[in-house]
C-alpha positions as a printed Julia matrix, in Angstrom:
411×3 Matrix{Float64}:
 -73.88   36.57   -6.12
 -76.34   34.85   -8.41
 -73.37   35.42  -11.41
 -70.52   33.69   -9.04
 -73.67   30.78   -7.74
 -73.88   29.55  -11.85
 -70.76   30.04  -12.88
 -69.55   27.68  -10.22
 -72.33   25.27  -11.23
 -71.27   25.3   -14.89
 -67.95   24.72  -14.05
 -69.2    21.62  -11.37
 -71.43   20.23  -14.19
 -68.04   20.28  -16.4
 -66.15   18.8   -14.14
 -68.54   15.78  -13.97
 -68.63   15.55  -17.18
 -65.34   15.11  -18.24
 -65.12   12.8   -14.65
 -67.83   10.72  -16.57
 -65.96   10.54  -20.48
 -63.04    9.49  -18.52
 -64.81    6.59  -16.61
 -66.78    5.62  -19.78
 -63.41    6.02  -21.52
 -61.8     3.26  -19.4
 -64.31    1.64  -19.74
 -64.4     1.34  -23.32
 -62.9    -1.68  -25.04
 -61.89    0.01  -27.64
 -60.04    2.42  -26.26
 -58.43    0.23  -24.02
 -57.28   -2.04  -26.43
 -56.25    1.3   -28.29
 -54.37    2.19  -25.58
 -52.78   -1.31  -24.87
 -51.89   -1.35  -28.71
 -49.7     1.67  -28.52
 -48.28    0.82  -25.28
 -47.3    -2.39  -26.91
 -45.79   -0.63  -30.14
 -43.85    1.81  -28.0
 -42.23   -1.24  -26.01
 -41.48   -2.96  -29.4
 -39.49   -0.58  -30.78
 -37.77    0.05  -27.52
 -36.75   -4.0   -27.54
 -36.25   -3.65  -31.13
 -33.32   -0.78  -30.96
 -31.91   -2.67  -27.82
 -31.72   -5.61  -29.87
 -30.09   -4.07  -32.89
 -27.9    -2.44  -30.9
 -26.71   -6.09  -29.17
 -26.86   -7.71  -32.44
 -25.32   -5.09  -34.37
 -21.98   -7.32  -35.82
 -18.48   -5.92  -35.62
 -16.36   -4.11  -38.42
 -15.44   -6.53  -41.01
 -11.59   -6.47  -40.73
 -10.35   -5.49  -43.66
  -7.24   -4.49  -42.3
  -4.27   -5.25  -41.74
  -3.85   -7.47  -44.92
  -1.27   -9.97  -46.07
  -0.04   -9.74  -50.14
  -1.54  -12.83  -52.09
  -0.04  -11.93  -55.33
   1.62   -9.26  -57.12
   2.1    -9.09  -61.16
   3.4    -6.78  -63.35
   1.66   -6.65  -66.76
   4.38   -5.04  -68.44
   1.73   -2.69  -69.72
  -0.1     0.96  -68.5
  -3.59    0.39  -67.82
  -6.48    2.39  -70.2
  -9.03    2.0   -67.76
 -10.13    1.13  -64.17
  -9.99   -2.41  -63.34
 -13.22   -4.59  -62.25
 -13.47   -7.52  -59.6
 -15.97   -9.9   -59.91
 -16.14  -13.63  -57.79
 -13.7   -15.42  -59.85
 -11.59  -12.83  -61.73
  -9.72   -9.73  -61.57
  -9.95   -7.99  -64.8
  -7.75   -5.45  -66.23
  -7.62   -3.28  -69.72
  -4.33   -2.59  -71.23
  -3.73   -0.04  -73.72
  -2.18   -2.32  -75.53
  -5.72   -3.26  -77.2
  -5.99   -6.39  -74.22
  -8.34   -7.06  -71.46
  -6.57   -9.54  -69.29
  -8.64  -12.14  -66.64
  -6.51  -12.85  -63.97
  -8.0   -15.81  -61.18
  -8.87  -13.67  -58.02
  -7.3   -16.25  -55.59
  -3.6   -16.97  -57.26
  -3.11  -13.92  -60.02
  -2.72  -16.44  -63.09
  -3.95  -15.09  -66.18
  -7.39  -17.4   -67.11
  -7.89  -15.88  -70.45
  -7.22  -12.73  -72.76
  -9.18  -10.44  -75.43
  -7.77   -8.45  -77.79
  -9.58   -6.15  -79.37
 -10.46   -2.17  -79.3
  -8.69    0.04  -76.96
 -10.89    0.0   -73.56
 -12.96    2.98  -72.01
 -14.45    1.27  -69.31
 -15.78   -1.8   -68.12
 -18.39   -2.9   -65.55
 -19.45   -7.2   -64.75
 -22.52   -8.51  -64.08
 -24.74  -11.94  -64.5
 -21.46  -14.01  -65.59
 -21.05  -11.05  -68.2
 -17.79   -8.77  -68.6
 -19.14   -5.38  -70.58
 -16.54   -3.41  -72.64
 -16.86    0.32  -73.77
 -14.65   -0.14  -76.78
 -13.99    2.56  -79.97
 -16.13   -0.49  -81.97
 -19.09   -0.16  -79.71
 -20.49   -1.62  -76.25
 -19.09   -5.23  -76.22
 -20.45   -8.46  -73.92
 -17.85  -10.82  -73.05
 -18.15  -14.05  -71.34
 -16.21  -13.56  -67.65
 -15.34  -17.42  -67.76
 -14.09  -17.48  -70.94
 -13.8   -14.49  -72.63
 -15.53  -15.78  -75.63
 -17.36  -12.4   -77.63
 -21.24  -12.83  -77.0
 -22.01   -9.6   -78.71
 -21.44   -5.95  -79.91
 -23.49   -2.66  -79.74
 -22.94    0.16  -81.58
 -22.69    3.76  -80.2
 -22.49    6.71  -81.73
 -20.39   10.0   -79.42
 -17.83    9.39  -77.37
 -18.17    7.91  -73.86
 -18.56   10.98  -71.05
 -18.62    8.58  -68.07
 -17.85    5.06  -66.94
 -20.48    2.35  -67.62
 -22.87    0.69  -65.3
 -24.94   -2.74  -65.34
 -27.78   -3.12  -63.03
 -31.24   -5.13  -62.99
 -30.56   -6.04  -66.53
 -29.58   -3.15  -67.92
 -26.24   -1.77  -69.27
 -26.43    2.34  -69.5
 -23.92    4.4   -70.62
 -23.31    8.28  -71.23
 -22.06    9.73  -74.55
 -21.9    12.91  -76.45
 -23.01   15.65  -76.61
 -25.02   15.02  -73.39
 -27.47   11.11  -73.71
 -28.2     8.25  -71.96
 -28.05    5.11  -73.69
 -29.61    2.21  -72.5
 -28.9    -1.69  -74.15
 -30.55   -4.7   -72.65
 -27.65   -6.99  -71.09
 -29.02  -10.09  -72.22
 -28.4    -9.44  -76.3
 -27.52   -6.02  -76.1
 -30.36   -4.57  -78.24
 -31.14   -0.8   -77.34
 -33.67   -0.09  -74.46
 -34.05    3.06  -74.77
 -32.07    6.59  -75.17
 -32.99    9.22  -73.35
 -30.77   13.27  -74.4
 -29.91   14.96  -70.91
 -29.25   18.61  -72.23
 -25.94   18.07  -70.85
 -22.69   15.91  -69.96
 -22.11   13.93  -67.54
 -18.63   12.61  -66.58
 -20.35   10.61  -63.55
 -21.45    7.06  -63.66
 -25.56    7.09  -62.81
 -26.61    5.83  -59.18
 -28.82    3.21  -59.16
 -31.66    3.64  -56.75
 -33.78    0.83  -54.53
 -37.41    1.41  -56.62
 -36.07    0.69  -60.13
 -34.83    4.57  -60.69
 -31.57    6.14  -62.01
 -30.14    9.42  -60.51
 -27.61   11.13  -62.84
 -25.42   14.05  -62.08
 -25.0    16.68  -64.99
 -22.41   19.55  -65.9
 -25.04   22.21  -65.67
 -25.97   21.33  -62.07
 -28.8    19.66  -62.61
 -29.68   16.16  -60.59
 -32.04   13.95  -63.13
 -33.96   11.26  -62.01
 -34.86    8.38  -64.63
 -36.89    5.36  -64.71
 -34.26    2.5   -65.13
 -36.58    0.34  -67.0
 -38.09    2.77  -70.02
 -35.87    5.31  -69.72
 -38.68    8.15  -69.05
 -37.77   11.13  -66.46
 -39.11   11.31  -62.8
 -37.67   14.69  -61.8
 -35.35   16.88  -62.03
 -33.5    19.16  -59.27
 -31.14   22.49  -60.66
 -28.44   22.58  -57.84
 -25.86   25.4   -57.64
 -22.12   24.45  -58.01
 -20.72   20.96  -60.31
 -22.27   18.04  -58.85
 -20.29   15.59  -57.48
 -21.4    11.83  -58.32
 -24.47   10.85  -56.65
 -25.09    7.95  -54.49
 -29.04    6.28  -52.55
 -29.84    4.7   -49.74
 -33.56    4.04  -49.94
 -35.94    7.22  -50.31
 -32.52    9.22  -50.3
 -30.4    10.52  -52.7
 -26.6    12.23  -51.49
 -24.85   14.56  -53.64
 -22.18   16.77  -53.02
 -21.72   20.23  -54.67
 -18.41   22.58  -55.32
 -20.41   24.98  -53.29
 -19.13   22.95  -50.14
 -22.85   21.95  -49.73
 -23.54   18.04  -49.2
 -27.4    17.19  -50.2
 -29.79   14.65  -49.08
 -32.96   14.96  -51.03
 -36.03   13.14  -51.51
 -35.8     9.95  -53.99
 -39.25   10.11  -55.14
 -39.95   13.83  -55.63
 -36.03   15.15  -55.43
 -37.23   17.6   -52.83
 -34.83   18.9   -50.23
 -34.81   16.67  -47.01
 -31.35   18.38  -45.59
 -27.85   19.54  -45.91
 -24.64   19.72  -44.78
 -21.83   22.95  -45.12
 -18.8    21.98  -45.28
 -15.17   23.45  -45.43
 -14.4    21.67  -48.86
 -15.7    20.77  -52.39
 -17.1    17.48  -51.93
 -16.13   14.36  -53.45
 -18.36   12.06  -53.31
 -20.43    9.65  -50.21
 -21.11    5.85  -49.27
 -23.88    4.69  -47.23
 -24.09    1.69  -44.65
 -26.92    0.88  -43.2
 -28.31    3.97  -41.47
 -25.31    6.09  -41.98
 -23.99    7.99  -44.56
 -20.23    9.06  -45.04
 -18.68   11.53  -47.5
 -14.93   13.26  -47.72
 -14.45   17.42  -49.07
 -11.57   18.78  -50.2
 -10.92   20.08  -46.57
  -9.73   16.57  -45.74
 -12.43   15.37  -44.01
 -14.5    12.48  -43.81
 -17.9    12.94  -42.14
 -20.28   10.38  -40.7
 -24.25   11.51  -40.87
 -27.59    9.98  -40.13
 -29.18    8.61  -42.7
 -32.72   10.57  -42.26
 -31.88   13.55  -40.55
 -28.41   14.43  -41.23
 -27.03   14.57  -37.48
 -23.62   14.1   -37.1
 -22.11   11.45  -35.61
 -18.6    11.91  -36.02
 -15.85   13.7   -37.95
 -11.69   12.42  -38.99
  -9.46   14.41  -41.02
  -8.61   11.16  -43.85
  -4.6    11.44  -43.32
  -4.36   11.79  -46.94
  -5.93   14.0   -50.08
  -9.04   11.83  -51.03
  -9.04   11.53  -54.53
 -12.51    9.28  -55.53
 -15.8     8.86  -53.38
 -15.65    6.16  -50.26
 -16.87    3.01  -50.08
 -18.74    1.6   -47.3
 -19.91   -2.28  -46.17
 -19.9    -3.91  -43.08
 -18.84   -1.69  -41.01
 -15.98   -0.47  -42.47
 -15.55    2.8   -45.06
 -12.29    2.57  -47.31
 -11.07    6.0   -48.48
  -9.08    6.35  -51.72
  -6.55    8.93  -51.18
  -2.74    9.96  -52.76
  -0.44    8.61  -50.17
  -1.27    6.59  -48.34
  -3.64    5.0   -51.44
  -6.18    3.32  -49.24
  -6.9     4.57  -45.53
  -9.8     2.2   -43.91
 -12.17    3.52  -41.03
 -14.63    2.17  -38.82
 -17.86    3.25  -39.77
 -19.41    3.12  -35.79
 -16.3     5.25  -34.23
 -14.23    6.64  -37.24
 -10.97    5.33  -36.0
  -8.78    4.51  -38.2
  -8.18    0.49  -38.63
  -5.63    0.89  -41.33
  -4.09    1.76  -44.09
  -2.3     0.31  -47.33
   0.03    1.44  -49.67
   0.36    1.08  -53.46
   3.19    0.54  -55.54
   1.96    3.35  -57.91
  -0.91    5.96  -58.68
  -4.13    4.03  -58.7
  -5.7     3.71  -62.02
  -9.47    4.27  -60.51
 -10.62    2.61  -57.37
  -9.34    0.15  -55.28
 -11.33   -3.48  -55.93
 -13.06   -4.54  -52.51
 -15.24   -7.1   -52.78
 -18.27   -6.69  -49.98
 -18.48  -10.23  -49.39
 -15.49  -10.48  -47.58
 -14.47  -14.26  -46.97
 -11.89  -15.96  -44.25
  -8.58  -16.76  -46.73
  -9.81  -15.37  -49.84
  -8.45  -12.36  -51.7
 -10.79   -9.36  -50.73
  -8.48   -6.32  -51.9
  -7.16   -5.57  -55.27
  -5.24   -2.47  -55.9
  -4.33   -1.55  -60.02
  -1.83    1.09  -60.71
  -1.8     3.07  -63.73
   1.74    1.35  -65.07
  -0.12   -1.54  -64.94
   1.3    -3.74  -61.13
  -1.19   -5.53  -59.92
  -1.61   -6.66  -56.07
  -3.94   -8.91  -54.3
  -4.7    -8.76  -50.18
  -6.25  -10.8   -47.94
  -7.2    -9.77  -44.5
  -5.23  -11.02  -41.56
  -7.17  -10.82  -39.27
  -9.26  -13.72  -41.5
  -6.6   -15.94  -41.71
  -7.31  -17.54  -38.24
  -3.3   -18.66  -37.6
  -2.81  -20.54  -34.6
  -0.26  -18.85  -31.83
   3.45  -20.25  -33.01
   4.64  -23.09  -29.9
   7.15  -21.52  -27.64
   8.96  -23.63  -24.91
   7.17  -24.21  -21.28
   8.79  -22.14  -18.94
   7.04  -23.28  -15.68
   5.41  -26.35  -15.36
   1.67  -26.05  -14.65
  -0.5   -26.94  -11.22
   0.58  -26.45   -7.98
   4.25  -27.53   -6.93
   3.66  -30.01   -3.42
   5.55  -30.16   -0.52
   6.21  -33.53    0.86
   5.02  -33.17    4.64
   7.2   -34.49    7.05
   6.02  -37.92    9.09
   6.77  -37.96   12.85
């Protein structure tokens, strides 16, 4: 009796105490403005996604298009072409870079030279791999600015970015030329090949993809490794979004891993090798072998949606705007919409593409947004329709308009 008299005191006596830490706690301005704070942060982000959502623009359409221009350069092409704001700019093996103006396909100026590699603009620059070296061209005029030497062959297309050209040679190094006066950066041997142009991340970092499955992480600016990450499988190229990094694997596994530490954040199976990813926004899209091109979340991987691509896809997609363009065999180009993955269209080519099609991000009402190159060397410039804003053609009134009246009879 006296056991059951104190425990039921001891629990009274807690009662009241918590009864009095929740008075005091209310209180408390502190906790009430602690309290009001997170309330507050919790409705922000609700009006925040709701806004988003609202605000959230419509696919850029990209298709259908209407021709521009088509030229035949009478020559096959040595490597894939580049688009910049001005130009269209294509490498013949016939030792000849030829500028073509973006908007009307009339050839602005032409270099002869070495036979071309690759090529990559930037900052009002066109850069050249060449036999001779790493060459800097003027994109307005074509006028030689200057030459870098490089010693092994090129392994992989090259890439400007942040002031930097970088480029990947035998047996398995990075080079690294400043774009400015092409003087060396810095060099930096790999242990391995690469046949993959390096990804260019959002904190000043490279991510390069290697024949021995490993996924190296450089500093753009010096040149000096970050991590490393052995993956099993040959690595498809990679491609960032923020503190992500996407690679796909011929072990039908597509990879998101940690920018900063290259530490596993999650991963996809899928029925294919992969060939590459694009991201938009918070979204993240990548085609297999098994046809398929998959939309993911950014962060967590979560699916959002699945399409078989119609065709074979043949290089990794590119996404902007709301849109994801697909290279593929036939039909060439197959464009999606990156919120609902239908299809919006697709284009053919005259030809087998020699690289990627040329889309240009920025895409402008009457202005050339869509280049496609094919290896024998045709040449054919699109603009969307659907930008063209043409008024409906007059047709003939059928039926006056108003109200016909009926004169009323007077008695």
């Amino acid at each position: 009796m006296v056991r059951a008299r104190v425990t039921a005191t001891s629990w009274a006596s807690r009662a009241v105490a918590a009864l009095l830490i929740v008075i005091a706690w209310g209180f408390c301005p502190a906790s009430r403005l602690a309290a009001q704070a997170t309330a507050k942060q919790r409705y922000d982000a609700i009006v925040r996604s709701f806004r988003d959502m609202a605000e959230k623009p419509p696919a850029v359409p990209l298709l259908p298009a209407e021709p521009a221009w088509s030229l035949k350069l009478g020559s096959s092409v040595s490597a894939p072409a580049v688009l910049d704001d001005d130009h269209v700019y294509v490498a013949l093996r016939e030792y000849t870079v030829v500028a073509l103006h973006r908007e009307s396909g009339i050839v602005a100026w032409t270099w002869a030279g070495d036979t071309v590699s690759s090529m990559a603009a930037g900052g009002g620059d066109l850069f050249l791999v060449t036999d001779g070296g790493v060459r800097a061209l003027d994109a307005a005029t074509g006028y030689e600015r200057w030459i870098a030497p490089i010693t092994g062959r090129p392994t992989a297309p090259i890439v400007s970015a942040l002031g930097r050209i970088v480029l990947a040679v035998e047996p398995g190094e990075l080079l690294a030329f400043r774009g400015v006066d092409g003087q060396p950066a810095w060099r930096r041997l790999l242990g391995a090949a690469t046949t993959h142009p390096p990804a260019i991340g959002d904190a000043d970092a490279l991510y390069v993809s290697l024949a021995d499955g490993r996924l190296v992480a450089l500093h753009l600016e010096t040149g000096e490794p970050l991590w490393e990450r052995k993956l099993a499988g040959t690595l498809s190229a990679p491609a960032t979004a923020r503190d992500r990094v996407f690679i796909g694997s011929t072990d039908n596994f597509f990879y998101a891993l940690d920018a900063e530490t290259g530490r596993d954040e999650w991963k996809w199976r899928n029925g294919g090798d992969v060939i590459g990813a694009a991201v938009d926004d918070e979204t993240v899209y990548f085609t297999s072998l098994d046809n398929i091109l998959r939309a993911v979340n950014r962060g967590n991987g979560n699916q959002r949606w699945r399409k078989p691509t119609g065709t074979r896809p043949v290089l990794p997609p590119y996404a902007f705007r709301g849109v994801v363009v697909v290279p593929g065999l036939m039909p060439a180009i197959t464009v999606f919409v990156g919120e609902t993955g239908a299809v919006m269209g697709t284009l053919p080519a005259s030809g087998d593409l020699a690289g990627p099609p040329l889309v240009d991000p920025a895409v402008k009402p009457f202005r050339v947004a869509l280049v496609t190159v094919t290896r024998e060397g045709v040449v054919e410039a699109f603009r969307p329709a659907g930008l063209l804003f043409r008024e409906t053609a007059a047709a003939p009134v059928s039926a006056l308009p108003g109200r016909a009246l009926v004169r009323e009879r007077i008695e």
